[in-house]
C-alpha positions in Angstrom: -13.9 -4.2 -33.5 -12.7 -7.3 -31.7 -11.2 -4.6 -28.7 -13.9 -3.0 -29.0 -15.9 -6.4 -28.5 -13.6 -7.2 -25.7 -13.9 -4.1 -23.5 -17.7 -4.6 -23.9 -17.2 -8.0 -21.7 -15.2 -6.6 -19.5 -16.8 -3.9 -18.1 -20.0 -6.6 -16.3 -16.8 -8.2 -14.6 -15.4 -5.1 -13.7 -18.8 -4.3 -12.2 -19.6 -7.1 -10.1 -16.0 -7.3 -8.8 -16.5 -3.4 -7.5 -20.0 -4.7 -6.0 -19.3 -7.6 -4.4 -19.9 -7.2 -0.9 -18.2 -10.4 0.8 -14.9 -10.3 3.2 -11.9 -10.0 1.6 -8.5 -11.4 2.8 -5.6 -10.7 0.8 -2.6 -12.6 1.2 0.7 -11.1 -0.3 4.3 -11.7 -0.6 6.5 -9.3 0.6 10.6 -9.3 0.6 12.1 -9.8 3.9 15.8 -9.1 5.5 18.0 -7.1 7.4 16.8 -3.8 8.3 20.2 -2.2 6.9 19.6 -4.5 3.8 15.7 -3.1 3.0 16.7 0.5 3.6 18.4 0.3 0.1 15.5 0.9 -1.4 14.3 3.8 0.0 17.9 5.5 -0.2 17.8 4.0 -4.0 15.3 6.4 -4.5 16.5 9.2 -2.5 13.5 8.7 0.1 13.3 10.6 3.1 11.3 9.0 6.1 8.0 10.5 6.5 6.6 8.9 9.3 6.8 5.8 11.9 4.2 4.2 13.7 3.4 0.7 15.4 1.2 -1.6 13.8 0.0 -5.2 13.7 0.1 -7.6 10.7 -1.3 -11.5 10.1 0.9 -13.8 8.9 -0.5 -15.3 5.8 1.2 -18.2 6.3 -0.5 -19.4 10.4 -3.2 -16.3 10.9 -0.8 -15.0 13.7 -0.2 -11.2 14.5 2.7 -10.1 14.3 3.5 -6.2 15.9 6.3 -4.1 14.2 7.0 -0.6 13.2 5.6 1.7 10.6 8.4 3.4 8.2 7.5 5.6 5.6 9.6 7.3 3.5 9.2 9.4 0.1 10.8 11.3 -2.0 8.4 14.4 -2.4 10.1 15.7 -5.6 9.9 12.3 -7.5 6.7 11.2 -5.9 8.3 7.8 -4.7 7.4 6.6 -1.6 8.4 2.9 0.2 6.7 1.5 2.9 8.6 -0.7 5.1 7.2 -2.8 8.5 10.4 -3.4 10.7 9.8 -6.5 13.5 11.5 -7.4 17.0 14.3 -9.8 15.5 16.1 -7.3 13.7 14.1 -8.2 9.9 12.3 -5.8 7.6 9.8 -6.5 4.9 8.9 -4.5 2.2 4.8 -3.7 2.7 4.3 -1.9 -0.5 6.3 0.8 -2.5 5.2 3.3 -5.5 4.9 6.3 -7.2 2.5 9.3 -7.3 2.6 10.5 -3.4 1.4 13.8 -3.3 0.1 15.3 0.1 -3.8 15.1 0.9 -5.7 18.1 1.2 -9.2 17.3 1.1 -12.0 16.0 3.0 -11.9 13.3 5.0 -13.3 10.2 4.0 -16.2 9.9 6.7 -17.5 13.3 6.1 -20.4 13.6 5.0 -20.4 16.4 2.4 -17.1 15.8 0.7 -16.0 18.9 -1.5 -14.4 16.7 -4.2 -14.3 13.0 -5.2 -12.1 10.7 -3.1 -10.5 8.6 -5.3 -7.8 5.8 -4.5 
């Protein structure tokens, strides 16, 4: 009962966190060094690079941008994937890594009639 009682509070929390409507900023951590030292991981993992791109991040630290490159690599048996943001001075940092990749098949997120629910 006293779960029960406790998922029962929850879910208003839950609720207003989902409709709150104000500008977020979120400010993370991520593990920085050679770039031959943070491909470990994805090799760890047997990852195969995906894609690349150029992108821009803020420093969470000053505000500043900062450009580097996109790498994405994933291992499309295991469903692993590692995403890594590579800047001018030689240094990596690890953005975010995971499980679950799966190619996307569906509608896009700005169409109007989707044909199934887009779900994060």
């Amino acid at each position: 009962m006293k779960k029960l009682l406790s998922l029962l509070m929850l879910v208003p929390m839950m609720a207003q966190a989902q409709t709150n409507t104000q500008p977020k900023v979120f400010a993370t951590r991520q593990p920085c060094a050679p770039f031959s030292e943070m491909l470990k991981t994805p090799a760890q993992y047997g990852e195969s690079m995906l894609f690349t791109g150029n992108g821009l991040q803020f420093s969470a630290a000053d505000g500043l941008p900062y450009t580097g490159g996109a790498f994405f690599f994933v291992n499309q048996d295991t469903g692993t994937w590692t995403l890594i943001s590579v800047y001018g001075d030689g240094f990596a940092c690890l953005v975010a890594n995971g499980k679950g990749f799966e190619p996307y098949t569906g509608s896009q997120p700005w169409d109007k009639k989707p044909k199934e629910k887009l779900t994060p």
